[in-house]
C-alpha positions as CSV (number, residue, x, y, z in Angstrom):
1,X,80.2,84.9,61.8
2,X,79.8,87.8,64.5
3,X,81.3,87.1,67.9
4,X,77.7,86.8,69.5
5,X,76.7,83.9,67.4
6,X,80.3,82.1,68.5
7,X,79.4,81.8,72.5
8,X,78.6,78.6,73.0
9,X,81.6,77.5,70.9
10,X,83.4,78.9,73.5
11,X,86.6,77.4,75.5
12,X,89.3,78.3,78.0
13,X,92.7,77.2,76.7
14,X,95.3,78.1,79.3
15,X,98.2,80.6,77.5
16,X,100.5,78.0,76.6
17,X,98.8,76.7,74.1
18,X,97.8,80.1,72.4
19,X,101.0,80.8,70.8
20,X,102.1,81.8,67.4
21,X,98.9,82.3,66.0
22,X,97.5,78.9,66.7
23,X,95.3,77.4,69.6
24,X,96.1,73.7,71.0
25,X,93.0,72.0,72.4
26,X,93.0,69.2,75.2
27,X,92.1,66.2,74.4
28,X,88.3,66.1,76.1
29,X,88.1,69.5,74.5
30,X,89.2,67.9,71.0
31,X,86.3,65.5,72.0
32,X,83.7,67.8,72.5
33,X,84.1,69.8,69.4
34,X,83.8,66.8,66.8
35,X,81.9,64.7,68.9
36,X,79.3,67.1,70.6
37,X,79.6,69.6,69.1
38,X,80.0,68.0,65.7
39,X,82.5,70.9,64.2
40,X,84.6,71.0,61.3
41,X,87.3,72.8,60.0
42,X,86.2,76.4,58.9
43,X,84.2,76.4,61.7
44,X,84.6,79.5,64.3
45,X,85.3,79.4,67.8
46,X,86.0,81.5,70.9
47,X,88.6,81.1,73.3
48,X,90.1,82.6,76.0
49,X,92.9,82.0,78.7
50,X,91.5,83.2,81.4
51,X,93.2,86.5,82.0
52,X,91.4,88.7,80.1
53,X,92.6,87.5,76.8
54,X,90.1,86.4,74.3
55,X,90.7,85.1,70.4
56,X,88.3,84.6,67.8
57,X,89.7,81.0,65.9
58,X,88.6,79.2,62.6
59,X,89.0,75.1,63.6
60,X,92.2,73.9,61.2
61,X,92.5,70.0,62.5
62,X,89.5,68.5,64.3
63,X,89.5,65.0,65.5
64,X,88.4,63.2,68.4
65,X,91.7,63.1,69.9
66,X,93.4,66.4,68.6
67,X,92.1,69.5,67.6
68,X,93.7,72.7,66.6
69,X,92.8,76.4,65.4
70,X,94.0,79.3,63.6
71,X,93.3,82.9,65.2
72,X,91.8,85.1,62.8
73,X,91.6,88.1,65.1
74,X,91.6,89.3,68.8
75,X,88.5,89.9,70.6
76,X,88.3,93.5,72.4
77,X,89.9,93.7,75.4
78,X,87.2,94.6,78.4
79,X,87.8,96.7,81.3
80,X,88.1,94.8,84.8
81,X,85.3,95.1,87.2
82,X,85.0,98.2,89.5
83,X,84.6,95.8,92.6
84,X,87.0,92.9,93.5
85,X,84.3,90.5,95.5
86,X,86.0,88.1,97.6
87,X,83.5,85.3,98.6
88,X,84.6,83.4,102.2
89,X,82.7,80.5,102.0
90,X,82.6,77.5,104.7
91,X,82.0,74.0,102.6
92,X,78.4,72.5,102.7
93,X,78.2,69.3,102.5
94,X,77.4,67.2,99.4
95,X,77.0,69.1,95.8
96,X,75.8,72.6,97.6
97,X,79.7,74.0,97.5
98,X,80.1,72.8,93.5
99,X,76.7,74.3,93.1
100,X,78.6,77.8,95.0
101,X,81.5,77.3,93.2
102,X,80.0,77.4,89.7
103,X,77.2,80.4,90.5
104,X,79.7,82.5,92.2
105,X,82.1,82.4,89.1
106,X,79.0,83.5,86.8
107,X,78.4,86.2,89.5
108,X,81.7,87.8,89.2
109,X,83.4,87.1,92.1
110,X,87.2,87.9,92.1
111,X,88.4,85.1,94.4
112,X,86.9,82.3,96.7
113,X,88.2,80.8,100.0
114,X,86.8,78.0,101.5
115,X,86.7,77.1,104.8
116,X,86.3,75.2,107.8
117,X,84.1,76.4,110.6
118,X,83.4,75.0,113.8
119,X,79.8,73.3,112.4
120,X,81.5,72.0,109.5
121,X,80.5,68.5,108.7
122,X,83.8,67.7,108.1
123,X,86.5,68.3,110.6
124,X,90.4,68.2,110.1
125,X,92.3,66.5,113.0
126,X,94.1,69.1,115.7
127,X,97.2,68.4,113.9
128,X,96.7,69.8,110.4
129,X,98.3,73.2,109.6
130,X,95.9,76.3,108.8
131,X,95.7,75.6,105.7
132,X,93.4,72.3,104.8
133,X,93.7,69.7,102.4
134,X,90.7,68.8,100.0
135,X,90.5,66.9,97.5
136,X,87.9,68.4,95.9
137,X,90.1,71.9,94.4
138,X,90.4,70.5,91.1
139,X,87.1,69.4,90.7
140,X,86.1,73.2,91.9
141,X,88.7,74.7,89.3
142,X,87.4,72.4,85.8
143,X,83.8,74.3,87.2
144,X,85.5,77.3,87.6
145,X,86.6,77.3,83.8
146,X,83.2,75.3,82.5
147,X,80.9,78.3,84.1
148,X,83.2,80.9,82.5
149,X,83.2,79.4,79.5
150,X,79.3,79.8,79.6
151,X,79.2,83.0,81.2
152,X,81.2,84.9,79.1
153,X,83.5,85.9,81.6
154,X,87.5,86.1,80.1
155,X,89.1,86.2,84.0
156,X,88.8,83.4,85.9
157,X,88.4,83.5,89.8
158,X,91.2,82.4,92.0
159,X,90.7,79.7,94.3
160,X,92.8,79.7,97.2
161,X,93.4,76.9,99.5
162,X,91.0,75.7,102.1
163,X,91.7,76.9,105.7
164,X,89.9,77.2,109.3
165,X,88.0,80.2,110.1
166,X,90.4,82.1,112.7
167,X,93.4,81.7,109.8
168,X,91.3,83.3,107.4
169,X,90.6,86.0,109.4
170,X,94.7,86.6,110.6
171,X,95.7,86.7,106.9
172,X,92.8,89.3,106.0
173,X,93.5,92.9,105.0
174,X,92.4,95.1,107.4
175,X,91.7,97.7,104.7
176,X,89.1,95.5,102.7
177,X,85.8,95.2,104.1
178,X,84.4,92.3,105.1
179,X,80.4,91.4,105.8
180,X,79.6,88.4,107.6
181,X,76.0,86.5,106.8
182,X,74.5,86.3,110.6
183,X,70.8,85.8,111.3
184,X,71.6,87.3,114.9
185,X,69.5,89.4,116.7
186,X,70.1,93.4,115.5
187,X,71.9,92.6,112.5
188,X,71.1,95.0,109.9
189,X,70.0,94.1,106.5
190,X,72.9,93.4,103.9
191,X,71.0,96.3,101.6
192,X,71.7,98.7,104.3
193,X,75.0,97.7,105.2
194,X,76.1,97.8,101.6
195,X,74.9,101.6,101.8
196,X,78.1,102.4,103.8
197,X,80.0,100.8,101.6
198,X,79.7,102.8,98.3
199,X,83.0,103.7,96.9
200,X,84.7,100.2,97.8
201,X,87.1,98.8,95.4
202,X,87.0,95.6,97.3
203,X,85.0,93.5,99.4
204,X,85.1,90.4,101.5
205,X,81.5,88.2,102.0
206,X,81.8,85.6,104.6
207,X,78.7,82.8,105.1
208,X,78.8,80.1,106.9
209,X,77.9,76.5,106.6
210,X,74.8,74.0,107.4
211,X,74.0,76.0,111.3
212,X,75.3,78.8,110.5
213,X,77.9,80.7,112.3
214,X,78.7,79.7,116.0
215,X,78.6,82.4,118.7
216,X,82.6,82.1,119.0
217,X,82.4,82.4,115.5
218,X,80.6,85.8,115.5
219,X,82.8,86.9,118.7
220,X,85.5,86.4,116.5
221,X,84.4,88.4,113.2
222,X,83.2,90.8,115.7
223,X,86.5,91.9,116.7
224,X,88.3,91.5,113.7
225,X,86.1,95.0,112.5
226,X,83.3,92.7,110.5
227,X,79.9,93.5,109.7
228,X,76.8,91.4,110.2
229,X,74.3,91.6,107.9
230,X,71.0,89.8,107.9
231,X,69.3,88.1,104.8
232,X,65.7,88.7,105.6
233,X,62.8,86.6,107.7
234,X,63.6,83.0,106.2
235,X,65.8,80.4,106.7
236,X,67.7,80.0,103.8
237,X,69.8,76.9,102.3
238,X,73.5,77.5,102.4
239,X,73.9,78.1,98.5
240,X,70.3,80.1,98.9
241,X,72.5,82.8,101.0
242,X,76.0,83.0,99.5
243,X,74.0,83.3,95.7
244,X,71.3,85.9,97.4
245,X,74.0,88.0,99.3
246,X,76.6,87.7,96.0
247,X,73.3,89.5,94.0
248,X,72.8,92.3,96.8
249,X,76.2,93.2,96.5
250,X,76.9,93.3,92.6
251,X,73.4,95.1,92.6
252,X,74.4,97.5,95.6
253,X,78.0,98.4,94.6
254,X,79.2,96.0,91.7
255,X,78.9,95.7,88.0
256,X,75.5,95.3,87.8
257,X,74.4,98.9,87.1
258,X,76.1,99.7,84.3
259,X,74.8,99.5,81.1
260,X,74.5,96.6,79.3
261,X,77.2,95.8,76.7
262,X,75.7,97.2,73.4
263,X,72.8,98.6,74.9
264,X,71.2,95.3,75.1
265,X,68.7,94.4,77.6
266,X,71.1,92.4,79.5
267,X,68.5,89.3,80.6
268,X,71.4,87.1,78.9
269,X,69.7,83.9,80.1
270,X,71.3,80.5,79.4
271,X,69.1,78.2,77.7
């Protein structure tokens, strides 16, 4: 069976349990391949472990609880992307940031940081350090992997802590640019701000939450060297803008003008 007809039989498996020419599946993962699935032993499989590694795997035990494959052969290995995207995102309420979370991973982005800004629905007490506590990382990280898994996409993005605003901006690299969503007045559109841009290696999107940015917010990015860049005449829902500006920028400077893989037409729509 050729690799293409294996992608949706496709799984991360962290490292450990790709050893010795075997794969180790979870248990829910043991699930979905007899249960939904419905596989058998012969049957193929892709998986990868989230660094760039992936395996192609013929299924040796498969029951609902335990599930195991040999690795008949490695997969290519694929160069990285051109442009590391860093998306700086301050947490929506409700689903929007799971919503974020999954989209930005089939987008490309290298690593995401969420954050608190100062019209965040939820607000940490004055006492809590920098860097915030949510409960909802690992339900953002099993995404993470599901929406590689379904992408295609053999690296998965890094997920850093959740921290206020003005932290964020005291442990960012001064040498990595960084473009701040901002519907304020003279802000010039993100296509034309990507223009100066060409060339990057990385890049740091910042967008704010239900409101926006404040104007201390915006102060703030101001002097830290940021550039403000406008999403067009509408108003848009907070997922509408990080998605939107994420395609400007692979479009502009990222992976998306390069060839498709195989000279296909790259629409590579999920049913």
């Amino acid at each position: 069976m050729s690799d293409s007809r294996i992608h949706h039989r496709r799984f991360y498996v962290p490292a450990e349990r790709i050893r010795d020419g075997w794969v180790e599946f979870a248990p829910a993962q043991a699930h979905q391949v007899t249960q939904v699935l419905r596989l058998r032993p012969g049957d193929e499989v892709s998986v990868f472990d989230g660094s760039g590694r992936e395996v192609v795997a013929a299924l040796a035990t498969t029951t609902p609880r335990r599930a195991t494959a040999r690795i008949l052969r490695e997969a290519r290995r694929m160069p990285g992307p051109d442009l590391a995207i860093t998306l700086a995102q301050v947490i929506p309420r409700g689903a929007a940031m799971d919503l974020i979370v999954a989209k930005a991973t089939e987008l490309g982005v290298a690593r995401l940081v969420p954050l608190e800004g100062e019209r965040s629905v939820r607000r940490a007490s004055p006492e809590e350090s920098g860097v915030l506590r949510t409960g909802r990382a690992p339900r953002w990280l099993r995404i993470v992997r599901e929406a590689a898994e379904q992408c295609g996409r053999r690296e998965l993005p890094v997920i850093e802590p959740a921290r206020r605003l003005e932290e964020f901006l005291l442990s960012h690299p001064p040498s990595t640019p960084l473009v701040a969503c901002d519907a304020g007045e003279g802000n010039r559109p993100l296509l034309a701000v990507c223009g100066e841009l060409r060339g990057s290696s990385t890049i740091t999107l910042l967008v704010g939450g239900e409101g926006g940015l404040s104007p201390a917010e915006v102060e703030r990015l101001r002097a830290h060297g940021a550039r403000l860049a406008w999403l067009g005449p509408r108003i848009l829902r907070v997922e509408t803008a990080a998605l939107t500006a994420l395609g400007i920028i692979q479009a502009s400077l990222g992976d998306w003008q390069a060839p498709p893989p195989g000279g296909g037409t790259g629409a590579g729509a999920s049913p």
